[in-house]
C-alpha positions in Angstrom: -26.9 6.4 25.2 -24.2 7.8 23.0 -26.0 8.8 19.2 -23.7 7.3 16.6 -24.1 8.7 13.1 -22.1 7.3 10.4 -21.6 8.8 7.0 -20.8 7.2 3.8 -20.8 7.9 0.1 -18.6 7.7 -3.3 -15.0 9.5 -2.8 -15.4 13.4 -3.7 -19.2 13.9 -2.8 -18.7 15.7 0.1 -18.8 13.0 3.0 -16.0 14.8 5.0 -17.8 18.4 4.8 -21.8 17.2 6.1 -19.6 15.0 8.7 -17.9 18.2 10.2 -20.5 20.3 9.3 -23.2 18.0 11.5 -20.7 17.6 14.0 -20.2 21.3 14.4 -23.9 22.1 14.5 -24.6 19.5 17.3 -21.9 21.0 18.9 -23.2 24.7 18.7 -26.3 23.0 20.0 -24.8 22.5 23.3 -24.3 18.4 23.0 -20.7 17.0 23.4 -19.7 15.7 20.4 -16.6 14.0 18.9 -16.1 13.7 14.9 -13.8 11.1 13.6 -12.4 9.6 10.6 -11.5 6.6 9.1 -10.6 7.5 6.1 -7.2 7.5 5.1 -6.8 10.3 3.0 -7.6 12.1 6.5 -9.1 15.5 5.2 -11.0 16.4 8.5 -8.6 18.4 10.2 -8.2 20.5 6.7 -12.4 20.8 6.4 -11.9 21.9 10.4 -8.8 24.4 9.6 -7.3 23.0 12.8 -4.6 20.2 13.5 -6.4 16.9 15.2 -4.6 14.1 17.2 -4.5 10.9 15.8 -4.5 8.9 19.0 -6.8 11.1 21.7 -9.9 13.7 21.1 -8.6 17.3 20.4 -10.8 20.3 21.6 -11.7 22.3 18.4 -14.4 24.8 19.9 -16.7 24.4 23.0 -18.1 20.9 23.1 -16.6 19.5 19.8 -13.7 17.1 19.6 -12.1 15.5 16.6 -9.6 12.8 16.0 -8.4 11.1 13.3 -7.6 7.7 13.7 -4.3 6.4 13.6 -4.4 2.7 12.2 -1.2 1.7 13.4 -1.5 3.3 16.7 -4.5 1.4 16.8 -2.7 -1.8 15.5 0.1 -1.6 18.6 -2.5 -0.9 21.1 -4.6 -4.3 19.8 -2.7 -6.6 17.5 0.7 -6.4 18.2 1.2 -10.1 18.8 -1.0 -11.1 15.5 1.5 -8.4 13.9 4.6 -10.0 14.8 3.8 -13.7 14.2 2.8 -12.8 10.7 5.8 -10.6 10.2 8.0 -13.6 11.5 6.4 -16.2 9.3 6.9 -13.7 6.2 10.6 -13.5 7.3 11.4 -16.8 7.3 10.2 -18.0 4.1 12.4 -15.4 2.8 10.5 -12.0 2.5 12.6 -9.2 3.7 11.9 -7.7 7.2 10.2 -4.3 6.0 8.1 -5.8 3.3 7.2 -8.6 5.6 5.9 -6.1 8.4 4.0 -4.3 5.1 2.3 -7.5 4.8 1.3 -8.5 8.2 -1.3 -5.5 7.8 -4.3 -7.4 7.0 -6.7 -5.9 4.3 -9.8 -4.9 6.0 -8.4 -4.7 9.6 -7.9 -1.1 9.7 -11.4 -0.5 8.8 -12.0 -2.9 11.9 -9.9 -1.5 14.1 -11.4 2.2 12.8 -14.7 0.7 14.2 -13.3 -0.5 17.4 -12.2 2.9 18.5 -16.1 4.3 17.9 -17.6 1.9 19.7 -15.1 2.1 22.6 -15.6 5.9 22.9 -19.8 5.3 22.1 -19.4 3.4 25.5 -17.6 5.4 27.6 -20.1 7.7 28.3 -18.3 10.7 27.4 -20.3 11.6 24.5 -23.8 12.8 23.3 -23.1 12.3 20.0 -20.5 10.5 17.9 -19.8 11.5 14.3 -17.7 8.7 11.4 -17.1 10.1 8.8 -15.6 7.0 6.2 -13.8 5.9 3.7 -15.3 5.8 0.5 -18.5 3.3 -0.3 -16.9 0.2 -1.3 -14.4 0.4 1.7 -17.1 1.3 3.8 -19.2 -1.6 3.1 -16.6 -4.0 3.2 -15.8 -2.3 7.1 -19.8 -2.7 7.9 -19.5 -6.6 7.0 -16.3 -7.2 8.1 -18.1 -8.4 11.7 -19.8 -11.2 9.8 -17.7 -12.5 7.7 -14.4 -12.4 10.4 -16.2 -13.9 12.7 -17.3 -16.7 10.4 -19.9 -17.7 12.9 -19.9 -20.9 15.0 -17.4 -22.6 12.5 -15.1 -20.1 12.7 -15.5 -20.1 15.8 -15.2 -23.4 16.6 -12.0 -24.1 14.0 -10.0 -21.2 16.1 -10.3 -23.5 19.0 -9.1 -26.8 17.6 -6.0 -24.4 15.6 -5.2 -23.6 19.1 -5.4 -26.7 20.3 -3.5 -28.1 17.7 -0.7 -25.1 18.3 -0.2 -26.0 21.8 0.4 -29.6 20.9 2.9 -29.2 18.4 4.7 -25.8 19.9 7.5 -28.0 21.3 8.5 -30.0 18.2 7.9 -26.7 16.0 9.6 -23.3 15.5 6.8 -21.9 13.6 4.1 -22.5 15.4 2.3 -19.1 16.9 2.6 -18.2 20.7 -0.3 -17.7 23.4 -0.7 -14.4 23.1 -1.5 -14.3 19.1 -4.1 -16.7 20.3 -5.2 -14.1 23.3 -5.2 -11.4 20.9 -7.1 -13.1 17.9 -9.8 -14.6 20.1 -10.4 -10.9 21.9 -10.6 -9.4 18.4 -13.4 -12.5 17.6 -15.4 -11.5 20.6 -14.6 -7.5 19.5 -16.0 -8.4 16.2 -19.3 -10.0 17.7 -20.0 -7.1 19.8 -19.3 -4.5 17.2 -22.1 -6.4 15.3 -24.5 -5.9 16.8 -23.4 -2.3 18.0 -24.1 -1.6 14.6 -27.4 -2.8 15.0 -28.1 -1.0 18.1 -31.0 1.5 18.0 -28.8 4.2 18.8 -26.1 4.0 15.4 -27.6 4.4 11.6 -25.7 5.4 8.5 -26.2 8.3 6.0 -25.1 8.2 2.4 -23.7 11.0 0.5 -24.2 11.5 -3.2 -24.1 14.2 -5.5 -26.7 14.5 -8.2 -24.8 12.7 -10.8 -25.1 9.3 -12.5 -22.3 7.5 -11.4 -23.1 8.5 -7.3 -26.3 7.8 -8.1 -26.0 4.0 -9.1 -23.2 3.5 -6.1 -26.1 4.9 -3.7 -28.4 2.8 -4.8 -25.9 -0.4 -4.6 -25.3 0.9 -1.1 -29.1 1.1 -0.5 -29.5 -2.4 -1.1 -26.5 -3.6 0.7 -27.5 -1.6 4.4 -31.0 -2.7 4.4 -29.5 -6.8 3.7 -27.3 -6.3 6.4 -29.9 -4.5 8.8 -28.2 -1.5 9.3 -30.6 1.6 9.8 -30.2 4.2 7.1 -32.0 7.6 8.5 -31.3 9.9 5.4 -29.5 10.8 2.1 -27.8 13.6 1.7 -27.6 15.0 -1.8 -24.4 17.4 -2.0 -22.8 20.1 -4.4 -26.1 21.5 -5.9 -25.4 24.4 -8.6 -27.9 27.2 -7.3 -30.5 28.2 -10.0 -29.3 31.7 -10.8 -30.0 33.3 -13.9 -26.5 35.6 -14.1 -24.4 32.4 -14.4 -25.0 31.5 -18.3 -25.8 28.9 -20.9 -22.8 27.0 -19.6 -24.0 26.3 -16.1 -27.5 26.5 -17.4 -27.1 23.0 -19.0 -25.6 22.2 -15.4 -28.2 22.9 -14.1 -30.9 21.2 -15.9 -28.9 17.8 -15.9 -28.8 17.9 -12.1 -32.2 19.0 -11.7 -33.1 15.4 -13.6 -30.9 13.7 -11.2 -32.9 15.2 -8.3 -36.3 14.2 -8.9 -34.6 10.5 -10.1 -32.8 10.9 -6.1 -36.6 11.8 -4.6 -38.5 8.9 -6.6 -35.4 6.3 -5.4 -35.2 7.3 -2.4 -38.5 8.0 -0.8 -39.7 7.8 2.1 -36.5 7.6 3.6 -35.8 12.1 4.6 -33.5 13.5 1.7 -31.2 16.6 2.7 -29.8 19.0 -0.2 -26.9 21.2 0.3 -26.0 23.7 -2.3 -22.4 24.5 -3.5 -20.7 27.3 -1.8 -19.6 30.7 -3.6 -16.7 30.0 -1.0 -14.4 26.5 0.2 -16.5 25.7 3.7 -13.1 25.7 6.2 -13.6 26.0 9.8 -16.4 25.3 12.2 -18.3 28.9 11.5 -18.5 28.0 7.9 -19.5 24.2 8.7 -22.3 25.4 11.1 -23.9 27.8 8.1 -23.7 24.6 6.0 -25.3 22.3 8.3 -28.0 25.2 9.3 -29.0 25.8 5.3 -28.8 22.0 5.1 -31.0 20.7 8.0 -33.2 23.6 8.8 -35.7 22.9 11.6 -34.7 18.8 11.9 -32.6 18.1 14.5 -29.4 16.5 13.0 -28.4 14.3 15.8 -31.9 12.5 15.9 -33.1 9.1 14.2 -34.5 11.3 11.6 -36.2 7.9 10.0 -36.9 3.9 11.8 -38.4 2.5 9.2 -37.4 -1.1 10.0 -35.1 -3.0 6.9 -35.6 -6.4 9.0 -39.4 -7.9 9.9 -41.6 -10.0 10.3 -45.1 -10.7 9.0 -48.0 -13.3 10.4 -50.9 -14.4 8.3 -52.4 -17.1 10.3 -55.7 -17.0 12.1 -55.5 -17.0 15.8 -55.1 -21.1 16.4 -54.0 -22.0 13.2 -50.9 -23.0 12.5 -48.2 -20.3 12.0 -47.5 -18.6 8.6 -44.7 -16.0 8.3 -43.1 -13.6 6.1 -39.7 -12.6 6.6 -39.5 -9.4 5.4 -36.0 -7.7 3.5 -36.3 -4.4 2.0 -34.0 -4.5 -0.8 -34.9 -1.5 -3.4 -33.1 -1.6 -6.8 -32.7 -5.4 -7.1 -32.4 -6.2 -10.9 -34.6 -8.8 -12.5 -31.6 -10.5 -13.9 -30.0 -10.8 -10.0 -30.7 -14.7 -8.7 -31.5 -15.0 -5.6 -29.9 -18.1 -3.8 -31.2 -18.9 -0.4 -29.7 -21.7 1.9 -31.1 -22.7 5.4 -28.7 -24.2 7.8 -30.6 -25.1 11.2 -31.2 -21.4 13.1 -28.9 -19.5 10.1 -30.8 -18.5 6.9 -27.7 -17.4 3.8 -28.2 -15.1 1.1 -27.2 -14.5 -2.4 -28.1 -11.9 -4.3 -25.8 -11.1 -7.0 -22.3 -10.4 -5.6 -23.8 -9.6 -2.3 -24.4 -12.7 0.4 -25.1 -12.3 4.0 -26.1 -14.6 6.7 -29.4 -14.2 9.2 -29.8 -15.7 12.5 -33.5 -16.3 12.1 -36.1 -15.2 15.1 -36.8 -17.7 17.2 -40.5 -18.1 16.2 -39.2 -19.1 13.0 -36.8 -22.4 14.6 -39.3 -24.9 13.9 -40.7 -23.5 10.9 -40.0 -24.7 7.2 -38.7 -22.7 4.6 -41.0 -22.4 1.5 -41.2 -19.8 -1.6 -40.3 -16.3 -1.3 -41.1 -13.6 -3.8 -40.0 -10.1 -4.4 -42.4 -7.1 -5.0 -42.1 -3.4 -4.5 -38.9 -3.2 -2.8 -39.1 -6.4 -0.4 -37.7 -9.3 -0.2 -40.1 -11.7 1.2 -39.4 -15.3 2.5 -42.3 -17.8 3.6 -42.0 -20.0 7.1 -44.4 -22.6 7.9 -45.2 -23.8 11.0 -44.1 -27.2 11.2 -47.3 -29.5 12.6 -45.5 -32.1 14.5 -43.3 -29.7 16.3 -43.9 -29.7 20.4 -45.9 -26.4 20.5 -45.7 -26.6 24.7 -42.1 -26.3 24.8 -42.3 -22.7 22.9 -44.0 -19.7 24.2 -45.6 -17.6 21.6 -44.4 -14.2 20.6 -45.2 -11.4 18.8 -43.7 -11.1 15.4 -43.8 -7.2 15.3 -41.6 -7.5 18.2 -38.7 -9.6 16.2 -35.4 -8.6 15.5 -33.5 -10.2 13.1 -29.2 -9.9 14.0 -26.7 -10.3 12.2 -24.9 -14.1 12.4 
């Protein structure tokens, strides 16, 4: 299987540099790897010193690719249909023709389409590893969550199908009504959007946040901490970037420098731990090109091997109290670090779906199916987790289940 590692972070932390720099590295190490990015400001091909294709893999050095993903290549290849209905209903209410193709670019559907392309290449087979470097956090976690909330789950689902329905009856008697193939295309991308779900839950893709120790990356870490373990996406390290060296020739300038960051870091390791925490110090030099990049990730990594799950700590499981006969008590378990006291948390069961609101973030859980027949009671929050109790409900038909071990449970996303 193809090892996907995506990194994410606050804009101008260094998220572009560790992603070429751990490319280059697994490259060196004899594994074919391709680096991407979905990040519009595209800076990879200038952290690489090399030009990079923005619709196919170009060869940078011996088993290291890059590409930087075209949105609207990516948007003809996929949506073209979905793009021209739009455009055409814009039009004839009136919009002019440019603005209205402006506007038939869906927020968040570049990010999508960004993701499409890394989970087509993951499954080729072409790849050992597969590098992403992203956008910054916010648009990065609106990208991760997109799958969710797009598909809107079996009402969404199920409301597509009667639109369509309702298209084909009325297509003769009106103009405006959308054609088969913006149905074909919407109802691949809905099947697109369920499989990239849970490829992003897959065993073989976790995420990496960048920071640099500073206050504000700091707090957006921690927000993004919070928001990968609810969605139960594996995080498998931090990497803490731009770190003034401790040299005495430097002065009382960079001295203070210094100092502040060195508060940061031990406020990063106490955060943060026990997931691994990699620190990369600022270079005398800019880091261009894949020699420089490969010194980077060396200093940075050391002995680890950057293209392993360098943490599996799970976000996602599931506790059982009961003695052996009694009936079933469950935890389900969340680890959500950094949750403020003043957050309410709103939780709403509907049937096999469990719905979360913490804050501004909400999320929906397709609960195990140990827990179908159970009854939601209490939950708590202490030390980090998230914990919600499940009862075993007496007067369910306990022969038509078969038991199952709750260490084994994996929680998906809806």
């Amino acid at each position: 299987m193809t090892r996907v590692i995506i990194y994410s972070g606050k804009g101008g932390t260094g998220k572009t540099t560790i992603s070429a720099a751990t490319a280059t590295l697994l490259a060196r190490m004899g594994r074919r790897t391709l680096v991407l990015s979905s990040d519009p400001a595209h800076s990879l091909a200038d952290a690489l010193g090399v030009e990079i294709s923005r619709d196919r893999p170009t060869l940078i050095s011996p088993n290291l690719y890059g590409l930087e993903v075209d949105t609207l290549y990516e948007w003809r290849q996929n949506l073209s249909g979905f793009q021209q209905f739009v455009t055409s209903t814009y039009s004839n209410r009136g919009v002019e023709r440019s603005t209205a193709a402006e506007l038939a670019n869906q927020p968040g559907l570049d990010e999508i389409l960004a993701l499409q392309r890394v989970m087509a290449e993951a499954q080729s087979g072409r790849w050992d590893a597969i590098i992403l470097d992203t956008a910054p956090t916010g648009n990065t976690l609106r990208l991760l969550a997109y799958p969710e909330l797009i598909i809107g789950g079996d009402v969404g689902k199920k409301f597509f199908r009667v639109y369509r329905g309702i298209a084909n009856v009325a297509r003769p008697f009106r103009r405006d009504m959308p054609e088969d193939r913006f149905f074909d295309e919407v109802s691949g991308l809905l099947e697109k959007m369920e499989r990239l779900a849970n490829f992003l839950l897959s065993g073989d893709v976790s995420l990496r946040l960048v920071l640099n120790p500073e206050k504000l990356p700091l707090l957006e870490t921690r927000r993004a901490y919070t928001f990968i373990n609810l969605y139960g996406l594996m995080l498998d390290a931090v990497m803490v970037n731009k770190i003034l060296p401790r040299r005495s020739d430097l002065g009382p300038y960079f001295d203070y420098w210094v100092a502040l960051q060195q508060g940061y870091l031990e406020e990063i390791d106490t955060s943060f731990t026990p997931t691994p925490i990699f620190r990369t110090v600022l270079q005398e030099g800019e880091p261009i090109g894949v020699d420089a990049l490969e010194r980077i990730a060396r200093a940075t990594f050391g002995e680890a091997d950057p293209g392993a799950m360098l943490f599996e700590d799970r976000p996602i499981w599931l506790d059982q109290w009961n003695e052996e006969g009694q009936p079933g008590l469950f935890d389900l378990c969340l680890r959500l670090p950094f949750i403020d006291d003043s957050d309410d948390i709103e939780i709403v069961r509907n049937g096999t779906d469990l719905t979360l609101t913490i804050g501004r973030l909400h999320r929906t859980i397709s609960l195990p199916r140990i827990l179908y027949d159970c009854i939601l009671g209490k939950n708590r929050y202490e030390d980090g987790v998230l914990r919600l109790e499940f009862f075993e409900n007496p007067s369910s038909d306990q022969s038509e289940r078969t038991p199952k071990s709750a260490d084994n449970m994996r929680v998906e996303a809806a």
